[in-house]
N, C-alpha and C positions, 0 to 999 in steps of 0.2 A: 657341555657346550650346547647341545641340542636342547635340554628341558631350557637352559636358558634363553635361547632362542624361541623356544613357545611360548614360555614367560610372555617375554617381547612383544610378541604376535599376538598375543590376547588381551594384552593391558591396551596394546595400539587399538586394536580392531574395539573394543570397549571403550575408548575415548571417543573412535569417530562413531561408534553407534550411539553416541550421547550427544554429540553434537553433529544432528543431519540435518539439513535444510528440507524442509515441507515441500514438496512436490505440488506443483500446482495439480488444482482437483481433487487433492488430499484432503482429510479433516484437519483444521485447525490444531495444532494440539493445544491442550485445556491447562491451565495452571491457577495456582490461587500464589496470593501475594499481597501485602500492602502500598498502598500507595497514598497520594497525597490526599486524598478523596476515600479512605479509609480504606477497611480489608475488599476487595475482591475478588474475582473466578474471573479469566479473560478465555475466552469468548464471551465467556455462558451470560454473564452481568448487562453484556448491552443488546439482548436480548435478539428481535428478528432483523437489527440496523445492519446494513454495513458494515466493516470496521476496518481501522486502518491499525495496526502496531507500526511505531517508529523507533526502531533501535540506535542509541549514539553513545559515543563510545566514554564521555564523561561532563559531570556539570559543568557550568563556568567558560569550557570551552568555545572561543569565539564563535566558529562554525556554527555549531549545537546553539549557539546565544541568537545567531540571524535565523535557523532554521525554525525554531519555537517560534520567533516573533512574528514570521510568517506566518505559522500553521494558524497562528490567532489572531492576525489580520483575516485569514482566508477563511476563518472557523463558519461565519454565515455561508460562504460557499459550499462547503462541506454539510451544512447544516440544511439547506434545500436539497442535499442528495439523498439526502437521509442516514447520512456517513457519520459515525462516531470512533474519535480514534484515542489513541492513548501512548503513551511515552517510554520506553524502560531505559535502564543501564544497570551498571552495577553500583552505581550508589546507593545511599540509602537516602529513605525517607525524611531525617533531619537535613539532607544535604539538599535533596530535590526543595524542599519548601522554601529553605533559604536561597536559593536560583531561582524559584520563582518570583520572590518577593522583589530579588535584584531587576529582574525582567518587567516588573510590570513599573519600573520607574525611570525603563531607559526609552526616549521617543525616538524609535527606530523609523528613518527615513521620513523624517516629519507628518507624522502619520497620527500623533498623541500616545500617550497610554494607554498598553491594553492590559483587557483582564485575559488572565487563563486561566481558565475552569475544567478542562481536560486534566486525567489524570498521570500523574507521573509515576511509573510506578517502580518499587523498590526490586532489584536482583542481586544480592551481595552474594551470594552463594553461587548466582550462575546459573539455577537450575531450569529456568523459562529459557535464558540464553540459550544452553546447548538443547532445549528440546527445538529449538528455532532456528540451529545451525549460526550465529551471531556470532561467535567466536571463532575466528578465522587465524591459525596457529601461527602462521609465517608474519600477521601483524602482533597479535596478541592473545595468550591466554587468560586474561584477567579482564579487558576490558571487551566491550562489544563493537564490532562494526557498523556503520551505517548501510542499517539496513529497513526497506521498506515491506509492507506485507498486508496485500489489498486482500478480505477476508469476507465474502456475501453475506445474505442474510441467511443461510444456511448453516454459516460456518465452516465452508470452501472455500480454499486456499485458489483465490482466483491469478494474482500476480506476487512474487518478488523479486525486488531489486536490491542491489548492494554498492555501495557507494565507498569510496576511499576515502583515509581521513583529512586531508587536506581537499576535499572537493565536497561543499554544499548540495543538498538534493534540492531539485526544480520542485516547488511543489504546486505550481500552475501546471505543470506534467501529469503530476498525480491526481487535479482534477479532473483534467483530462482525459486520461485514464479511467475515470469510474465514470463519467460522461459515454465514453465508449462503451464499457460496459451495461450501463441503462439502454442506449441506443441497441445494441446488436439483442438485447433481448427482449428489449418491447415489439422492434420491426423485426427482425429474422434475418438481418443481416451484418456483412461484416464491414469494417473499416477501413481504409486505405492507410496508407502512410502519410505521419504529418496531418489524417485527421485531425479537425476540430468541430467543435458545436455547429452544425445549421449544414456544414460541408455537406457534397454528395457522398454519397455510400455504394459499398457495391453488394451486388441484389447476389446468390450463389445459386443460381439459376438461369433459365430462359426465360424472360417473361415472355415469348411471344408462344411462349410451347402451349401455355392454359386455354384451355376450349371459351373459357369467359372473357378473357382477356383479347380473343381472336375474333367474336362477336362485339366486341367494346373500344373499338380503335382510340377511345379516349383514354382511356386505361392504360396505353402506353406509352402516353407524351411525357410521364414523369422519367421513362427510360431511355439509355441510348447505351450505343455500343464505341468501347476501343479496340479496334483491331477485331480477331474472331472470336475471344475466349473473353473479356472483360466487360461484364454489364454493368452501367450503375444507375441509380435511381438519384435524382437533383433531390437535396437537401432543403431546410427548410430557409437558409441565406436566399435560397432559389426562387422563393416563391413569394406572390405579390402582396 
């Protein structure tokens, strides 16, 4: 009874070490695979960009059908970020192209025809899934969750999100999101809640502590205070 019981304990603990979700600030982990856009290595292929991985949980599906036709409305968005992203499930490669084809001939939200050029890429084996933690047992072992995974130009696990299958991802969010991230690392500071583009930011600091800035009373009209602990700097909505 007892070997049977480590049995148990081993097979278990070896399924969730196969399927662990990335730690943000973790490396990406690296996989090769085919997709629609031929063989690949994801991260390593789209070089110093960005990246975004979108995991869903199968073709065809209506969800998965509005969320693609966004990501390729929003693709020029993305494309000023310097963000390049790509698609998996566990279908394969015949299956993905013919969803594509279907896709670029439905005008979603009267908006015309679009092209996708992003790659989809094939997991029938699962083996990118469980390196990415996708597979989420209490929904399904075969198919992947919705799930998102903002990845620098480093190939640091900057953000993941996970999504249920009956609920659509925002992906004006997900802009947003790397908009954030460009901002907190060009200025040095961080975001508030409900950030957007141009908003004030908050400075993680004192500006009035700098010996330059105490000589420079011009220096500090871009800042104000909430309360005693909250400084922020006006954004560029702010300014004339």
């Amino acid at each position: 009874m007892l070997a049977l019981l480590a049995v148990l304990f081993i097979a278990t603990s070896a399924l969730s070490q196969n399927n662990e979700i990335p730690l943000i600030g973790s490396k990406a982990p690296s996989f090769k695979a085919m997709s629609t856009n031929g063989k690949m290595t994801f991260p390593d292929d789209f070089g110093d960009s960005w990246k975004i991985l979108f995991s869903h949980p199968a073709d065809f599906t209506p969800v998965c059908s509005s969320e693609l036709l966004e990501l390729a409305y929003l693709q020029p968005e993305f494309e000023k970020l310097g963000v390049k992203f790509a698609i998996i499930s566990t279908d394969n490669v015949a299956m993905h192209k013919l969803w594509i084809e279907y896709l670029e001939n439905v005008d979603y939200k009267n908006r015309g025809k679009l092209h996708i050029d992003f790659p989809l890429i094939e997991d029938t084996k699962a083996t990118a899934s469980k390196k990415y933690g996708m597979l989420h047992e209490p929904t399904s072992r075969s198919y992947d969750i919705r799930g998102v995974f903002i990845i620098d130009d480093k190939n640091i696990v900057r953000a993941t999100n996970f999504y249920p299958m009956q609920v659509g991802r925002n992906i004006n969010e997900i802009v947003r999101l790397v908009e954030a991230f460009k901002k907190v690392e060009s200025d040095l500071v961080y975001t508030p809640a409900n950030w957007e583009k141009g908003d004030d930011v908050i400075v993680p600091y004192n500006p009035t502590s700098g010996n330059a800035q105490e000589t420079d009373p011009k220096a500090l009209q871009e800042y104000y205070k909430v309360g005693n602990r909250l400084w922020f700097k006006t954004g560029d909505s702010n300014k004339d």
